[in-house]
ZASE-999648 format. One record per residue (C-alpha): residue number from 1; z, y, x. Coordinates in nm, 3 decimals. Each point is the difference from the previous one (the first is absolute). Layout:
% ZASE-999648
<site><num>NUM</num><up>Z</up><north>Y</north><east>X</east></site>
...
% end
This chain:
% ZASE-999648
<site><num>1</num><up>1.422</up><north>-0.684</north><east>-1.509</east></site>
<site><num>2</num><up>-0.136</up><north>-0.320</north><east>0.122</east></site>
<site><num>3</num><up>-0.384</up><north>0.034</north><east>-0.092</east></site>
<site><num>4</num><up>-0.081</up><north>-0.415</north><east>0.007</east></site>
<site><num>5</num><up>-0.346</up><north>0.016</north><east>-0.164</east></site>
<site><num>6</num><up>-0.303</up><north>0.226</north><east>-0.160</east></site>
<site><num>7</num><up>0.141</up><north>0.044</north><east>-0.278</east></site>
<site><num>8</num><up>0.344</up><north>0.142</north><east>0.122</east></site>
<site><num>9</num><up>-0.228</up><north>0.184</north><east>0.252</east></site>
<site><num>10</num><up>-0.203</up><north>0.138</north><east>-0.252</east></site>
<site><num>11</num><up>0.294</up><north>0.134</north><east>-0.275</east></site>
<site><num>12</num><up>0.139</up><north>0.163</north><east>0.365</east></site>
<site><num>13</num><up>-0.355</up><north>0.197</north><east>0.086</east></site>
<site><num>14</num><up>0.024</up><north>0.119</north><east>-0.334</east></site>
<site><num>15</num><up>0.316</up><north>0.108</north><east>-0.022</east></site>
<site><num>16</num><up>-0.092</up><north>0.223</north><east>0.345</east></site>
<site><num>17</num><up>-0.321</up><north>0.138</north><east>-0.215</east></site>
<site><num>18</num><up>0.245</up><north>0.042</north><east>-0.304</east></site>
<site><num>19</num><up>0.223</up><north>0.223</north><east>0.208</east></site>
<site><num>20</num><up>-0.310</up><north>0.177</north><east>0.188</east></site>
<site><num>21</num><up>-0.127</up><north>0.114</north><east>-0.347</east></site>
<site><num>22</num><up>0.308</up><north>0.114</north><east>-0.114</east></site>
<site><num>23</num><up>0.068</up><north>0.240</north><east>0.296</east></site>
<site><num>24</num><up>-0.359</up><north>0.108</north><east>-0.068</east></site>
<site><num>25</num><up>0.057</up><north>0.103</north><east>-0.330</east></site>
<site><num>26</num><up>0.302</up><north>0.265</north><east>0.181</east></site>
<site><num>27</num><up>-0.217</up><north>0.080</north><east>0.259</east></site>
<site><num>28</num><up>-0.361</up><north>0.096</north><east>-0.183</east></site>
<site><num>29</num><up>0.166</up><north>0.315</north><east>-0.187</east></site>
<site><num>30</num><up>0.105</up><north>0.096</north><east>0.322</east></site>
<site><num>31</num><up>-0.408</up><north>0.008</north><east>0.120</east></site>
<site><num>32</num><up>-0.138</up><north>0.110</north><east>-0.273</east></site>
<site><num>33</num><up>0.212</up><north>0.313</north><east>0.019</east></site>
<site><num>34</num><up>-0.088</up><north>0.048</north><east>0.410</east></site>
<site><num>35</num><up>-0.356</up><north>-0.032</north><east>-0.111</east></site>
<site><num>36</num><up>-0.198</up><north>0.323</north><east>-0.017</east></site>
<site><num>37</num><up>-0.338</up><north>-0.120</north><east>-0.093</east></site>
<site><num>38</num><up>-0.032</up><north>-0.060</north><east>-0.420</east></site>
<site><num>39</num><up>-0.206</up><north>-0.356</north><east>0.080</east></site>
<site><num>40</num><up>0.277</up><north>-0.113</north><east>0.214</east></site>
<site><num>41</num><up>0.287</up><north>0.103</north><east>-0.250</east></site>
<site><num>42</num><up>-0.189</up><north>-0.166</north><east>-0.295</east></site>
<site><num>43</num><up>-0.025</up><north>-0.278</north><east>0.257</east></site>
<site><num>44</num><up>0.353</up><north>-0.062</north><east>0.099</east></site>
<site><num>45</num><up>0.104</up><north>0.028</north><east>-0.413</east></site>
<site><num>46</num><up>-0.189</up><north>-0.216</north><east>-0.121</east></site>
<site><num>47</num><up>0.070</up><north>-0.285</north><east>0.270</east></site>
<site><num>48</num><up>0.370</up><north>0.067</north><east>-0.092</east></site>
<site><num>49</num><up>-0.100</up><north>-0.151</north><east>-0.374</east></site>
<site><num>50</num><up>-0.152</up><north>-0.231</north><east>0.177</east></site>
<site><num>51</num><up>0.223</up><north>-0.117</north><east>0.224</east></site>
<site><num>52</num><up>0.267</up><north>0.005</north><east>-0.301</east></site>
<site><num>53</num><up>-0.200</up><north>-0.258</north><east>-0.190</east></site>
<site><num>54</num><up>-0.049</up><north>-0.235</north><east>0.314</east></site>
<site><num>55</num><up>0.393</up><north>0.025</north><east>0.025</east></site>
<site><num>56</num><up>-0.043</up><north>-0.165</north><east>-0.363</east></site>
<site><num>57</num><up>-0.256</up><north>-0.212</north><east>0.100</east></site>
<site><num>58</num><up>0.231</up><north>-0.158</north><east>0.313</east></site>
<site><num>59</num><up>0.305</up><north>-0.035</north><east>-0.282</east></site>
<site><num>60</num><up>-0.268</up><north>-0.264</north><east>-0.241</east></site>
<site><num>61</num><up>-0.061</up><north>-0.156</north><east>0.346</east></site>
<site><num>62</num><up>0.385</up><north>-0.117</north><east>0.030</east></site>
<site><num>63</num><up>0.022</up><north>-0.033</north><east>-0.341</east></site>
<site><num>64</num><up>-0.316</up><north>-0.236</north><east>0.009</east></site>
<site><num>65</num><up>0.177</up><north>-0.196</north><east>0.315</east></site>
<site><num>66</num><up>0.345</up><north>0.017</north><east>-0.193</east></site>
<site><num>67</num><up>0.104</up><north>0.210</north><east>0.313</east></site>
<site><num>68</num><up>0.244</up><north>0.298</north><east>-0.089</east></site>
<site><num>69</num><up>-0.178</up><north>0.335</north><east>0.070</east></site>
<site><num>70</num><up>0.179</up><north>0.151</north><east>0.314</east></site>
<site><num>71</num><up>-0.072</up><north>0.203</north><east>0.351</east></site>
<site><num>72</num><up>0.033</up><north>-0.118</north><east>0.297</east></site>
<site><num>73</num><up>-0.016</up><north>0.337</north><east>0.214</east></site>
<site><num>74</num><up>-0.289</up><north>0.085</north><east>0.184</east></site>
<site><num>75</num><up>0.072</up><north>0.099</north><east>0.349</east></site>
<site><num>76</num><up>-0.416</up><north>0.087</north><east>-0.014</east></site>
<site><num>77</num><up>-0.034</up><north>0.211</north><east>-0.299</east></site>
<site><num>78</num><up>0.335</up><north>0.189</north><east>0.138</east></site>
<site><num>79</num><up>-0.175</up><north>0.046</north><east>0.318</east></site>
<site><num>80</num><up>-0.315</up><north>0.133</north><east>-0.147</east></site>
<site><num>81</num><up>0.148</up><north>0.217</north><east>-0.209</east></site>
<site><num>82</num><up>0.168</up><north>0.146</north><east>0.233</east></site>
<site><num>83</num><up>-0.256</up><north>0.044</north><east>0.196</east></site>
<site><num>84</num><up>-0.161</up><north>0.203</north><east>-0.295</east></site>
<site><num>85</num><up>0.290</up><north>0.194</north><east>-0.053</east></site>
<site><num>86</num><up>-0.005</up><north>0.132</north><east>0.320</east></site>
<site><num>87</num><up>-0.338</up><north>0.068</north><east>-0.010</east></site>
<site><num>88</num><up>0.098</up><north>0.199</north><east>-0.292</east></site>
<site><num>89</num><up>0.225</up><north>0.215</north><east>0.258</east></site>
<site><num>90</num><up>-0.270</up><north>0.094</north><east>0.242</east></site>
<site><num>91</num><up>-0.091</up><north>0.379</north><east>0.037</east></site>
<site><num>92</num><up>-0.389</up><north>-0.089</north><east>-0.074</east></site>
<site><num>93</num><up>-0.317</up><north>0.205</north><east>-0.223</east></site>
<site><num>94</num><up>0.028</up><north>-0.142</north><east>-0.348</east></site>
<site><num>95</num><up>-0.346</up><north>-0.137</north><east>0.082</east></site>
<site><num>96</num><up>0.150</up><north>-0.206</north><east>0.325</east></site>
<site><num>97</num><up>0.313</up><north>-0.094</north><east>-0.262</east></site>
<site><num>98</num><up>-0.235</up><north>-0.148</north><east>-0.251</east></site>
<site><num>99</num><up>-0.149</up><north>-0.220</north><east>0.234</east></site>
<site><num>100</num><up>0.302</up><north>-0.109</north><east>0.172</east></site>
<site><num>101</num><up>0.136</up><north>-0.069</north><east>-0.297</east></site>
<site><num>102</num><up>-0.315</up><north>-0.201</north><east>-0.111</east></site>
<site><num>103</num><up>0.068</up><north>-0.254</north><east>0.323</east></site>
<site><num>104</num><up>0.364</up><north>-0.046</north><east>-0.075</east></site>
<site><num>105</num><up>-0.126</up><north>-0.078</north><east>-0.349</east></site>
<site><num>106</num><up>-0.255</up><north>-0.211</north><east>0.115</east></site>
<site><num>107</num><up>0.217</up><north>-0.239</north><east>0.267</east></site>
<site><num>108</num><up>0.220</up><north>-0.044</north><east>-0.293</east></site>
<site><num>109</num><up>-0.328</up><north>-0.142</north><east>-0.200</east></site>
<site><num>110</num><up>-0.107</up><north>-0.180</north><east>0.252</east></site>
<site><num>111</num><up>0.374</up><north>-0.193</north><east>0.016</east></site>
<site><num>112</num><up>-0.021</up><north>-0.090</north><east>-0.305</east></site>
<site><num>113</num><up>-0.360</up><north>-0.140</north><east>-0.044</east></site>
<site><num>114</num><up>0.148</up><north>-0.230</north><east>0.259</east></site>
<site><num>115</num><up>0.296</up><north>-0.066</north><east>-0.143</east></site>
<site><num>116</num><up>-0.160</up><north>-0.072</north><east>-0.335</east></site>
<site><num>117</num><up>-0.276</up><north>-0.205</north><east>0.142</east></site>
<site><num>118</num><up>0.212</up><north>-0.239</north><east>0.168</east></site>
<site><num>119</num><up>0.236</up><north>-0.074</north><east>-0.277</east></site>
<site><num>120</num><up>-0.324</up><north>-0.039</north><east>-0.206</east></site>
<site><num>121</num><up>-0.086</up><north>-0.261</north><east>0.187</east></site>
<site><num>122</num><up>0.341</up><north>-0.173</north><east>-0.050</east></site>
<site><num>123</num><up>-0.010</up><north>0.012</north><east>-0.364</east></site>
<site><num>124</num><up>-0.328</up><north>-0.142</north><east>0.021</east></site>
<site><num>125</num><up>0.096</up><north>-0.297</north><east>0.239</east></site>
<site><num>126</num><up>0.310</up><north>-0.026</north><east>-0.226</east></site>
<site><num>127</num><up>-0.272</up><north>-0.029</north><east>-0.292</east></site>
<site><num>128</num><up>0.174</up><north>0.304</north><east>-0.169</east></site>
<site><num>129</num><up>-0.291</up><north>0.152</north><east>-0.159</east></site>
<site><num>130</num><up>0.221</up><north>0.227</north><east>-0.195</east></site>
<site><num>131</num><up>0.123</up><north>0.133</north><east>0.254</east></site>
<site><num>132</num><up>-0.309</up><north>0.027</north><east>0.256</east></site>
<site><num>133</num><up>-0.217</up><north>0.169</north><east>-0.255</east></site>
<site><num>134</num><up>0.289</up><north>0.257</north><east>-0.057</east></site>
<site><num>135</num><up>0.026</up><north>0.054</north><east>0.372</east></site>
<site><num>136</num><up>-0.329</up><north>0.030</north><east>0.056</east></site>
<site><num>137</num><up>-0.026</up><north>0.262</north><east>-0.248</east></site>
<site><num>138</num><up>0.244</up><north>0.203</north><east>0.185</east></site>
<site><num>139</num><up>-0.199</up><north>-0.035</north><east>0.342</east></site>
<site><num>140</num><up>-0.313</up><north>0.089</north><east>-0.160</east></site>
<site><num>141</num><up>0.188</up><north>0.319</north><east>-0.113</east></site>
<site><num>142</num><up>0.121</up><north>0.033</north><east>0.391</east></site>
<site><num>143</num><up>-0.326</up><north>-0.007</north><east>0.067</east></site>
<site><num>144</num><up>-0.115</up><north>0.282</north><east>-0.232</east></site>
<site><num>145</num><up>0.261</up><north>0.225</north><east>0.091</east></site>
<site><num>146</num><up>-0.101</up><north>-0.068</north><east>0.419</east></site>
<site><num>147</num><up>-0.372</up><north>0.069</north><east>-0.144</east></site>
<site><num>148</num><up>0.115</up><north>0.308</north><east>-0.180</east></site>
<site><num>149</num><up>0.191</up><north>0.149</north><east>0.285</east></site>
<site><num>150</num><up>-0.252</up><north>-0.033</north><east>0.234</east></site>
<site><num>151</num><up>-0.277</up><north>0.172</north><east>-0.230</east></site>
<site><num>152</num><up>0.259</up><north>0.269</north><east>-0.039</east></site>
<site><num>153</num><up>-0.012</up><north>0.050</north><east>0.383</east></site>
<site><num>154</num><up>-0.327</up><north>0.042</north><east>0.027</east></site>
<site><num>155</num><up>0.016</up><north>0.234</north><east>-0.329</east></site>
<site><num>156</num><up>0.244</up><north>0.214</north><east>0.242</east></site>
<site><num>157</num><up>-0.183</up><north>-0.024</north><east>0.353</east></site>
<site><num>158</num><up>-0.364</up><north>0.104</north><east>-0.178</east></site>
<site><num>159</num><up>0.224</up><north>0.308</north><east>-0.147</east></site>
<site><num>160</num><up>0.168</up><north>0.094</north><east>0.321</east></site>
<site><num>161</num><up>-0.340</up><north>0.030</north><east>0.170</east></site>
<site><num>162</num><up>0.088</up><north>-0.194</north><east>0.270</east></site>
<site><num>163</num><up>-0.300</up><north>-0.058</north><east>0.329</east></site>
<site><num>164</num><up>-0.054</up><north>-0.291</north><east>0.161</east></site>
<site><num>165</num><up>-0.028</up><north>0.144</north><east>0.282</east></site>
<site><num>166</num><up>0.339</up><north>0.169</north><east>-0.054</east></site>
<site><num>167</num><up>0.178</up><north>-0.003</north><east>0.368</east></site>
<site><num>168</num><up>-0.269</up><north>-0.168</north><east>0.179</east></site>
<site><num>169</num><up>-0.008</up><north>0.247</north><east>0.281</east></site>
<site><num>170</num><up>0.362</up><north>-0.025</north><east>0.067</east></site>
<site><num>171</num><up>0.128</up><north>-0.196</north><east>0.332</east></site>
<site><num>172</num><up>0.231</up><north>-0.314</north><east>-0.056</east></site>
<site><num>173</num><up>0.325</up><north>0.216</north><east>0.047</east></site>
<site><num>174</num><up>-0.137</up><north>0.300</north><east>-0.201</east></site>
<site><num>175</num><up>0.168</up><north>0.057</north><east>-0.316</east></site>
<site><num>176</num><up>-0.220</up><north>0.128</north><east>-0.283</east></site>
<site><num>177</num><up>0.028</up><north>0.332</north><east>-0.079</east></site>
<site><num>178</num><up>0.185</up><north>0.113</north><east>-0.298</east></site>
<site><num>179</num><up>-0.153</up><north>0.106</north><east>-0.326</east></site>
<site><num>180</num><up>0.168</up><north>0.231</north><east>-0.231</east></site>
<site><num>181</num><up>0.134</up><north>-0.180</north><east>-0.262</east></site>
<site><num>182</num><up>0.282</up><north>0.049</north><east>-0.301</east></site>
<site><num>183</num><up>0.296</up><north>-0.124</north><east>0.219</east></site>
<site><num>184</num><up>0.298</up><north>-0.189</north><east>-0.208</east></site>
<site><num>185</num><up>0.326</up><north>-0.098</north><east>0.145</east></site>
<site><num>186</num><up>0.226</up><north>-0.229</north><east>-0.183</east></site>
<site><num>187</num><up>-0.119</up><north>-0.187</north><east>-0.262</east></site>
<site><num>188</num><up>-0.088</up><north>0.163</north><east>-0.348</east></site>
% end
């Protein structure tokens, strides 16, 4: 497709965030079930409702621009959750898992706030107020979640008792030494 203007360009950006969201929804059960840590779980479900409305939210967008509600894939979102998936394969301490999986979580946030902050600005140049004040609704939920994960780390590295001085006397080459730890292989 020929995009010839902002407005094409901006029914094409969100046909990329419609798709992103809707491989999100497939891929957050998936996370919340590798998740070992409660605060994480609860965090991972309730984005999935979330993320389900803003797939609603992107379908009054078309409807608003009299564009028909469909994907265009996203080679990003793919990528990223792949990358979480096979994060999700690593032989890692649950603790270690959690966190991992809180920064593929949390690169996927942070592509969308983009994502949804530039095509908010489109709708607003387009003077689609409809539509930006929808959009931005969904970034400032991006936001949240990105907020959310992150206090969830720091839930999870206070509980694991971690030093800050952890490995400071080790050379450059030295690998840390390794703690016992429940071991999983696979995924769960």
């Amino acid at each position: 497709m020929k995009i010839e203007n902002i407005e094409t360009l901006l029914v094409e950006q969100l046909r990329d965030l419609y798709d992103a969201e809707k491989q999100l929804v497939k891929a957050l059960p998936k996370m919340a079930k590798a998740a070992s840590a409660e605060e994480l779980r609860e965090a991972f479900t309730e984005h999935l409702e979330v993320t389900k409305a803003q797939v609603q939210r992107l379908e009054q967008a078309f409807e608003a621009l009299g564009a028909k509600a469909k994907g265009k894939p996203c080679a990003a979102m793919k990528g990223l959750i792949e990358e979480g998936q096979e994060t999700m394969q690593e032989d890692i301490s649950d603790e270690l898992m959690d966190i991992a999986l809180i920064a593929a979580a949390q690169k996927v946030e942070h592509y969308e706030i983009s994502g949804y902050g530039t095509v908010r600005s489109l709708a607003e140049k387009l003077q689609h107020e409809d539509v930006a004040e929808l959009l931005e609704q969904t970034e400032n939920e991006e936001k949240e979640a990105d907020s959310k994960l992150t206090e969830v780390t720091q839930t999870l590295l206070e509980s694991m008792n971690v030093g800050e001085d952890e490995g400071e006397d080790m050379d450059e080459d030295e690998e840390p030494a390794a703690k016992p730890a429940a071991r999983r292989s696979g995924g769960r």
